[in-house]
C-alpha positions in Angstrom: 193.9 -40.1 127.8 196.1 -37.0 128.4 195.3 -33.8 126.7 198.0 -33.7 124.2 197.2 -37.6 122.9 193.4 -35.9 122.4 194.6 -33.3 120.8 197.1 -35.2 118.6 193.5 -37.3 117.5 191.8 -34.8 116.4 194.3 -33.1 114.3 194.7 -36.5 112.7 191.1 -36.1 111.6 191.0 -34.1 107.8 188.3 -32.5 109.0 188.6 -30.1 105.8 185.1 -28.5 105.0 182.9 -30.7 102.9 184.8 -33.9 103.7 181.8 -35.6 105.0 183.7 -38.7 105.9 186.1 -37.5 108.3 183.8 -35.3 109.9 182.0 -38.4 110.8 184.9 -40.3 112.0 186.2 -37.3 114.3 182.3 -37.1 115.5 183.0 -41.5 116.2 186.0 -40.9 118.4 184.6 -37.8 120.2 181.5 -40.3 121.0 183.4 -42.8 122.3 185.9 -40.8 124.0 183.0 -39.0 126.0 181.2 -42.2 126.6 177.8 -43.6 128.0 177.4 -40.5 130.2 176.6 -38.0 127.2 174.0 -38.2 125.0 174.2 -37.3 121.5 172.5 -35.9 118.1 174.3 -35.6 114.7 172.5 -33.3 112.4 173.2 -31.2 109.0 172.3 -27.9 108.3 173.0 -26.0 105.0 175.7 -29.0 104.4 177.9 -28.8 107.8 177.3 -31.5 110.0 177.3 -30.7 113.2 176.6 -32.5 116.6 175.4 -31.7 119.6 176.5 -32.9 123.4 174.6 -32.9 126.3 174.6 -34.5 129.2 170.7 -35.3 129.6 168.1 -36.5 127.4 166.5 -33.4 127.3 168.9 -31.9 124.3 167.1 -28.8 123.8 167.3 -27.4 127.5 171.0 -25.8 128.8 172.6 -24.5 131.4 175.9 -24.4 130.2 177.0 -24.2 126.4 180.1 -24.8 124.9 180.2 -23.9 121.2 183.0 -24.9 118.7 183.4 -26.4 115.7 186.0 -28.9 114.1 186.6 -27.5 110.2 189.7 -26.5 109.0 191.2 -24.8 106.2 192.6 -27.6 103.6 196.6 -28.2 104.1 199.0 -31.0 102.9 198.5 -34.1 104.7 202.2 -33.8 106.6 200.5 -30.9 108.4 197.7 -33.2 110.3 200.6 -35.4 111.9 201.5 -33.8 115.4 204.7 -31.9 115.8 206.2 -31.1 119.2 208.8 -28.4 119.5 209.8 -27.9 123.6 206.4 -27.2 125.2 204.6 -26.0 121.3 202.5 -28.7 119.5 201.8 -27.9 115.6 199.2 -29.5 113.4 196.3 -28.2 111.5 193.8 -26.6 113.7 195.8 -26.8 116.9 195.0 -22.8 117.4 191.9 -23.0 115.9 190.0 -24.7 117.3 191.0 -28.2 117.9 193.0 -27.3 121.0 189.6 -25.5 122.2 187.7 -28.7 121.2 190.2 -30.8 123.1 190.0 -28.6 126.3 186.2 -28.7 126.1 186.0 -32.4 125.2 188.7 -32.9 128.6 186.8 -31.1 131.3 183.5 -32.4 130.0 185.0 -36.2 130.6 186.9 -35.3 133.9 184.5 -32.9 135.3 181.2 -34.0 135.0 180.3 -34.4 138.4 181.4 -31.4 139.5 179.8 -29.2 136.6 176.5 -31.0 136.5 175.6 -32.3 139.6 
């Protein structure tokens, strides 16, 4: 998947604070986009749902941490479609932080040997 199409994913995600539901189903695809070589832990704390990746069973023990989160500020739902104008792309969260997220989420799936061997 290139960078962009993961990107355009996650803004498609409401991921508005307190929508528990899409939370869950942005926290699905990331799952499955990262795959069988992650594990994973989904918990809650003072209502935000968070999850954690790692890429041993050991989830408590890092060498490297990427921090980030997936929330966004509540906006018409014409604004979580994708727009592309030259070499911008628009769409809640792109700037903050779902472009992050997708960067992280692309070098942890394409540079896992490398970064954790």
């Amino acid at each position: 998947m290139k960078l962009t199409e993961l990107l355009t994913k996650l803004i498609s995600y409401k991921t508005v604070s307190g929508n528990h539901t899409e939370v869950k189903k942005a926290f699905d695809f990331i799952k499955k986009y990262l795959g069988k070589d992650f594990y994973f832990k989904d918990f809650c704390f003072n209502g935000f749902y968070s999850l954690l990746i790692s890429n041993t069973k050991e989830l408590n023990n890092f060498d490297v941490v990427f921090n980030g989160h997936i929330d966004v500020v509540s906006a018409d739902d014409k604004d979580f479609v994708t727009k592309t104008d030259n070499d911008k792309m628009y769409g809640r969260g792109t700037i903050d932080m779902k472009g992050q997220i997708a960067c992280i989420l692309h070098i942890l799936k394409n540079t896992t040997q490398c970064l954790f061997a």
